[in-house]
C-alpha positions, -999 to 999 in steps of 0.1 A, spaced: 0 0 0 9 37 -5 23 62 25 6 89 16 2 126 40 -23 148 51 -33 164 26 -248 283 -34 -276 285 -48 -311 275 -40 -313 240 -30 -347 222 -37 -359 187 -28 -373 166 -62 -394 139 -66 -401 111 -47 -386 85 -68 -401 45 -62 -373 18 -49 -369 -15 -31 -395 -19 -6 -383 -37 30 -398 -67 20 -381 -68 -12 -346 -60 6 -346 -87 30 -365 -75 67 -382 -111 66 -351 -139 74 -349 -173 62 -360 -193 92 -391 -172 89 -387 -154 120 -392 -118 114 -367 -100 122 -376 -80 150 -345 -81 165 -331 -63 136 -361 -37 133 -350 -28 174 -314 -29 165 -321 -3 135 -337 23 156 -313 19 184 -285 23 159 -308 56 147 -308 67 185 -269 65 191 -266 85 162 -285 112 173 -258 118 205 -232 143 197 -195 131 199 -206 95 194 -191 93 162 -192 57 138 -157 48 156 -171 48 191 -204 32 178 -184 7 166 -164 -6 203 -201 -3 219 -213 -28 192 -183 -50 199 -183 -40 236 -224 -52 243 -230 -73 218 -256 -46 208 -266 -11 210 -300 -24 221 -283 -40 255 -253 -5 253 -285 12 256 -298 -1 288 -260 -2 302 -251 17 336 -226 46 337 -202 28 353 -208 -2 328 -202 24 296 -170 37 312 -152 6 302 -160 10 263 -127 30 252 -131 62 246 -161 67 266 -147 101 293 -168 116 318 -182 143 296 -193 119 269 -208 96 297 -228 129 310 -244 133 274 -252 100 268 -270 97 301 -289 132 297 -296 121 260 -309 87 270 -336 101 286 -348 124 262 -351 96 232 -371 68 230 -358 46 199 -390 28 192 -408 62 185 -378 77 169 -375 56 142 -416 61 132 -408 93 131 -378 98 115 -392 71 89 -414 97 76 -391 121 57 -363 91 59 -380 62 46 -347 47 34 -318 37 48 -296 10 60 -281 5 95 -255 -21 102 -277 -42 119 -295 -48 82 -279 -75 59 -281 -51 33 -255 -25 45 -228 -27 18 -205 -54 29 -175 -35 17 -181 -5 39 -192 -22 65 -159 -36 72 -141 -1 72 -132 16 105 -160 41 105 -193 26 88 -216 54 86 -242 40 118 -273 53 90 -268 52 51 -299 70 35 -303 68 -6 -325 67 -30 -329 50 -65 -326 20 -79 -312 -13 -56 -289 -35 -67 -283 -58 -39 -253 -77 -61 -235 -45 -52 -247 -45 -16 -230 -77 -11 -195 -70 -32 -204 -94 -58 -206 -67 -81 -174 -44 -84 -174 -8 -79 -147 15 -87 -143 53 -74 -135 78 -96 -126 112 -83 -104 143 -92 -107 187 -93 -137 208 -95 -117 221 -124 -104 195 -144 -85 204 -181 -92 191 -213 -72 165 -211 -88 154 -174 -123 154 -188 -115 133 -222 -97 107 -199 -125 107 -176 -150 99 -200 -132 71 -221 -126 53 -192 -159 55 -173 -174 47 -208 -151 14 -203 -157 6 -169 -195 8 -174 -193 -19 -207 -174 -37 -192 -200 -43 -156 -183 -20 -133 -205 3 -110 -186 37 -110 -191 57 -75 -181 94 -74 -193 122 -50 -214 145 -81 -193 174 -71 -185 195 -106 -157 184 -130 -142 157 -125 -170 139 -106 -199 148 -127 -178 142 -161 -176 99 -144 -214 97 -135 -224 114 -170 -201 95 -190 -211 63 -177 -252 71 -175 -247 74 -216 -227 41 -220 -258 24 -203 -240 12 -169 -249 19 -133 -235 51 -111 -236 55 -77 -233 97 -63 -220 96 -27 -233 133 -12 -225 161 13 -264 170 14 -290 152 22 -303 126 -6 -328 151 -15 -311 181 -18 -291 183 -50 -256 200 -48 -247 219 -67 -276 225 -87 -266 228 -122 -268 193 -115 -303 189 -110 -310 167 -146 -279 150 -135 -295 137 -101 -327 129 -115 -307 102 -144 -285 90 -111 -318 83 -97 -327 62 -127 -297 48 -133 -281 36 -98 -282 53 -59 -278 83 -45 -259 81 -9 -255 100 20 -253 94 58 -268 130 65 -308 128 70 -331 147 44 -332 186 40 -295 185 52 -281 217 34 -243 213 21 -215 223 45 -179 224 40 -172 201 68 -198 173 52 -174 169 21 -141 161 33 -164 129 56 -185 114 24 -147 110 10 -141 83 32 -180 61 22 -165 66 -18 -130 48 -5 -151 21 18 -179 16 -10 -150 9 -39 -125 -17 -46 -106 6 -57 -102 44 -66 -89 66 -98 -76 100 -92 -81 117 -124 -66 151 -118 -60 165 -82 -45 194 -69 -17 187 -44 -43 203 -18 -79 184 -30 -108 164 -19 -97 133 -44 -59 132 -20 -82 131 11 -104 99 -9 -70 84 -18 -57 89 23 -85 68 29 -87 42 -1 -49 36 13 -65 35 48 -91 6 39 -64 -13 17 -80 -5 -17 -62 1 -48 -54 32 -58 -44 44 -98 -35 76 -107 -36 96 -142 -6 110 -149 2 143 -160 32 170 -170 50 180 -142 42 222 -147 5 208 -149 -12 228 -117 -37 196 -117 -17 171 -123 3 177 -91 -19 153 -68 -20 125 -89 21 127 -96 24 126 -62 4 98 -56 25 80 -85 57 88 -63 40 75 -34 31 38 -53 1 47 -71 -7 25 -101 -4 44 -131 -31 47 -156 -18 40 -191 -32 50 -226 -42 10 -233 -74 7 -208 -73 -28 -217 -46 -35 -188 -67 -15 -160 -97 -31 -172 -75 -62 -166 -60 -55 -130 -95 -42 -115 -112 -80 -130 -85 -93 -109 -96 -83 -76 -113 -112 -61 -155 -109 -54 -167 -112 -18 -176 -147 -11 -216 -151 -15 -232 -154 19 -247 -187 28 -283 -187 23 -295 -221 23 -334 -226 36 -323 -266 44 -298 -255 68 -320 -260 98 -328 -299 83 -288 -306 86 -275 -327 115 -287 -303 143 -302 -338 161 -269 -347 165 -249 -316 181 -238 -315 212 -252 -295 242 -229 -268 242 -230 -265 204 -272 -262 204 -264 -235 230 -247 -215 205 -275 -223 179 -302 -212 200 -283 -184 209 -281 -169 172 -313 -183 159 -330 -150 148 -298 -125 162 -270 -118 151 -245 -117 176 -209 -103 185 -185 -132 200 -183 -117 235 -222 -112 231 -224 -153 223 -200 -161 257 -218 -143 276 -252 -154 265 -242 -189 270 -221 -189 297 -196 -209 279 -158 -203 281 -142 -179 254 -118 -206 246 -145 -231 241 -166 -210 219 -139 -203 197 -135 -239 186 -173 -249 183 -183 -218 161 -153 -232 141 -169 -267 138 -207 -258 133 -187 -232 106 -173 -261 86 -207 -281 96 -224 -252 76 -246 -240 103 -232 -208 114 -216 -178 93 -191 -152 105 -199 -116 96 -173 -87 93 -166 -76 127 -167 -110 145 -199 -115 147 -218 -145 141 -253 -159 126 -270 -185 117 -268 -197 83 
């Protein structure tokens, strides 16, 4: 990987535009249970996030910590305290907030203007961003599904670069977003001018998929010159954002949606960049998340082609005039493996398992659950749970989930 270093008008909502309902996206589980553990998770995932200075880092080590922000949520002070990162001030909030929310009602309400999103706690969060440091704790979007992406068995590929890209940044832009798309790639770009908007129209016109990662709310459009831009995003792929609606554009937004481009790709192409730009802060954290990262490269008295040279210095992958070898090198990046699915599972040899394994079933049967979540459930011994989630693994029964956490297949 690379070592790289720090580096208005009137906005209008649009139409309500028709996507995946619940059903359709997988709130009913295999073993026909409905998930109403997930449905609780969800809205306590919704109510951490309401808590300033909890941040997608520290909602992450309470997951891991509890088992669930369902069971953080009812936790003492003192029982907090021990969740890194958790000082006295934080602990103070928390509390205070705690009893100003209730979840439940939170999420009926906030459903209203919000009626999509994910939460980690749905199996449709994208897997790849999911298992980044900072998963956004609620991803809002609108348009058009495609689950394949969801679960990485479709590749995406970030393109990025300047707000004021040359000729020669815009004509590489377009070829190879026109390639990516023919060739079943998903290009994801933030729909900022230039560079971005040059990726998602270019690939839009070549018939493939485009996904717009945003500052803004998904239904305020940003800038908006953009506005017939949105509505073919919306027709052609998702628009993303981990801000709620009627969120106006702020400078501090930006710099944060970088890092859901990086965690949402395989890997990233800086077009043109400034040595000071947004695209150096998406490569920081493509390099961050171990993605690849290819750069365009451009004459050294070239004010926008400073970024990506540096990037080439740094390791970066160069782009080369034949697209045929990028086209080749991103193919080679291995899919996710599917995730077991099988409705006979529960007909396998579960006669036959042994107490402390049937535990562990039980345990899991409509959750899913973190490791330390499934010891103390159980009451088993850490050092005995490790090796029977290993065997009902191979057995087929359970699956692990980014995160170290476990369900039943």
């Amino acid at each position: 990987m690379l070592t790289l270093f720090p580096v208005t008008c009137n906005l209008s909502p649009i139409f309500e535009k028709t996507v995946a309902t619940a059903d359709d996206l997988g709130i009913l589980n295999d073993s026909g249970c409905e998930d109403q553990q997930v449905v609780e998770e969800r809205a306590y995932w919704l109510a951490w996030a309401q808590i300033s200075g909890i941040g997608p880092v520290l909602l992450q080590r309470l997951q891991q910590h509890f088992g669930s922000l369902s069971t953080a949520w009812e936790a003492s002070k003192a029982e907090l305290g021990e969740v890194e990162g958790f000082g006295l001030q934080t602990l103070n909030k928390v509390i205070k907030m705690r009893s100003q929310l209730h979840p439940e009602q939170l999420l009926i309400q906030h459903q209203q203007e919000n009626p999509h999103f994910w939460t980690p706690a749905d199996a449709d969060y994208p897997r790849l961003l999911l298992e980044t440091p900072s998963p956004p704790p609620v991803l809002y979007y609108r348009g058009e599904v495609d689950l394949q992406e969801n679960l990485g068995q479709k590749p995406m590929v970030g393109i990025v670069g300047t707000r004021q890209p040359s000729e020669y940044g815009i004509r590489w832009t377009r070829q190879i977003s026109i390639a990516l798309a023919k060739n079943g790639f998903t290009v994801v770009s933030g729909m900022a001018e230039g560079i971005d908007t040059e990726s998602h129209s270019a690939t839009i016109k070549a018939g493939g998929r485009t996904l717009a990662v945003l500052g803004t709310g998904v239904d305020v459009i940003y800038p908006h010159k953009n506005r017939d831009l949105y509505k073919q995003i919306l027709d052609a792929g998702l628009v993303l954002s981990e801000y709620p609606a009627k969120t106006p554009p702020d400078r501090a937004h930006f710099p944060r949606r970088n890092r859901i481009i990086a965690g949402l790709s395989r890997a990233i192409l800086v077009m043109e960049a400034p040595l000071k730009s947004g695209a150096l802060i998406t490569a920081t954290y493509a390099n961050d998340f171990g993605r690849d990262i290819y750069a365009l490269p451009g004459r050294l008295d070239d004010y926008p082609s400073q970024g990506c040279l540096k990037l080439i210095s740094q390791g970066a992958s160069i782009i080369f005039r034949e697209l045929d070898e990028l086209l080749t090198l991103l193919g080679a990046v291995p899919k996710l493996d599917p995730v077991a699915t099988s409705p006979t599972t529960e007909k396998l040899s579960l006669p036959n398992l042994s107490p402390p394994m049937q535990q562990i079933i039980d345990a899991i049967a409509c959750n899913i659950l973190s490791f330390d979540a499934i010891v103390q459930t159980t009451g088993i011994p850490a050092s005995a749970v490790s090796g029977l989630l290993l065997q009902l693994e191979l057995m087929g029964l359970v699956s692990q989930l980014p995160g170290m956490r476990y369900q039943k297949s």
